[in-house]
Backbone as JSON, one array per atom type, in Angstrom:
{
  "sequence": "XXXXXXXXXXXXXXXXXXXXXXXXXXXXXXXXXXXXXXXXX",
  "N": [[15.93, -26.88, 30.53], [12.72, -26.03, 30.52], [9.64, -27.35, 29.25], [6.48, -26.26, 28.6], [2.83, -25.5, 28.56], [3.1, -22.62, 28.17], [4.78, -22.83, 25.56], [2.81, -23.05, 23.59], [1.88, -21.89, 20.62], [3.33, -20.26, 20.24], [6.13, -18.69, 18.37], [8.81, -19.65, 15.96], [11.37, -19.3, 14.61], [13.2, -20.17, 11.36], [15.15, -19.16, 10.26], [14.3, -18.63, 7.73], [12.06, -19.34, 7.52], [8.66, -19.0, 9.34], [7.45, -20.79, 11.67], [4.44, -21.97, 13.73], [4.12, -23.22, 16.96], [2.4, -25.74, 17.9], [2.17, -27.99, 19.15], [3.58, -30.03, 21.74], [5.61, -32.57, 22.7], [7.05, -35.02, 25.08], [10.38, -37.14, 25.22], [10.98, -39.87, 26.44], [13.74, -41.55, 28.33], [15.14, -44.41, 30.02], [13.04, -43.6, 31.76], [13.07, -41.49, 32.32], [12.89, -37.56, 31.07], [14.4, -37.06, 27.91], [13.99, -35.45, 25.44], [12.25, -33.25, 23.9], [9.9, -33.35, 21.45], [8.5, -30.77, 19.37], [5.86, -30.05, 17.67], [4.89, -28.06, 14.94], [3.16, -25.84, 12.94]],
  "CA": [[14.88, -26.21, 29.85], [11.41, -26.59, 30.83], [8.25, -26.59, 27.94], [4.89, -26.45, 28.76], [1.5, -24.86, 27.46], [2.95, -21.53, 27.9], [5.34, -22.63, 23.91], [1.97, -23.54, 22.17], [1.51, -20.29, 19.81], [4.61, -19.32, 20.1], [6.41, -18.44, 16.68], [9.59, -19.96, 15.64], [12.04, -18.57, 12.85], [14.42, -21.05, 11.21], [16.31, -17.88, 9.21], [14.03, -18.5, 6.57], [10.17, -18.82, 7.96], [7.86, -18.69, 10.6], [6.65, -21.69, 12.31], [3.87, -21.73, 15.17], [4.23, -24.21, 18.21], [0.98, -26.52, 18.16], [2.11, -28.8, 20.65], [4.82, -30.96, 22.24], [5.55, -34.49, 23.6], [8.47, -35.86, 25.95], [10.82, -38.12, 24.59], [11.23, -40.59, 27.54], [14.88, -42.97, 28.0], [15.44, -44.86, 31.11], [12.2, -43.58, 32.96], [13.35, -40.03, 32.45], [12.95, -36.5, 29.86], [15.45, -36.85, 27.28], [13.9, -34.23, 24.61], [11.02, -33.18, 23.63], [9.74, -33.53, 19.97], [7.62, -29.98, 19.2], [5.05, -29.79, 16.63], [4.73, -26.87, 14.4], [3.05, -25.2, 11.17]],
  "C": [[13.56, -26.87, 30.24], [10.55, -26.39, 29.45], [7.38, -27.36, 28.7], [4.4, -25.78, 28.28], [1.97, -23.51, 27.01], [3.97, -21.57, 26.26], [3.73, -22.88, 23.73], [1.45, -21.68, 21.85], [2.33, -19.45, 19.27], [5.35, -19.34, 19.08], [8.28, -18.73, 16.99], [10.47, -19.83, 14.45], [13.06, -19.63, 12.81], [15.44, -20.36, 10.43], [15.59, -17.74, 8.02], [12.56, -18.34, 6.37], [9.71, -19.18, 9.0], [7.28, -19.9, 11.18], [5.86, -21.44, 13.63], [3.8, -23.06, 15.66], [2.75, -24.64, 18.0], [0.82, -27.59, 19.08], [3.16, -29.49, 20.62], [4.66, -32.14, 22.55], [6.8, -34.76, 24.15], [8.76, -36.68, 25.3], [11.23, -38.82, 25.95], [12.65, -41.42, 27.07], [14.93, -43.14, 29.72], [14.04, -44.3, 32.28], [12.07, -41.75, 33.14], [13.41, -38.88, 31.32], [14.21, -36.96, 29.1], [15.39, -35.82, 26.56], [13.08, -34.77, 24.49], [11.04, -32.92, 21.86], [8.59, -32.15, 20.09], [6.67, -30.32, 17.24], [4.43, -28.5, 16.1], [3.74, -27.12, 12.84], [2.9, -24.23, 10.8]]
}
């Protein structure tokens, strides 16, 4: 999976409400992506 600029805005349903993408960050291990942490509200 790739994320970049084109999630920020983008709307997220958890079954119950709506979150919008406000931005991301890489979770780095060994030098390399592991997951990314998104930020919503």
């Amino acid at each position: 999976m790739t994320i970049d600029d084109t999630w920020l805005g983008a709307i997220v349903n958890d079954g119950s409400r709506d979150y919008i993408i406000t931005g991301y960050q890489p979770n780095y291990l060994n030098k390399k992506i592991f997951s990314y942490e998104i930020e919503v509200i």
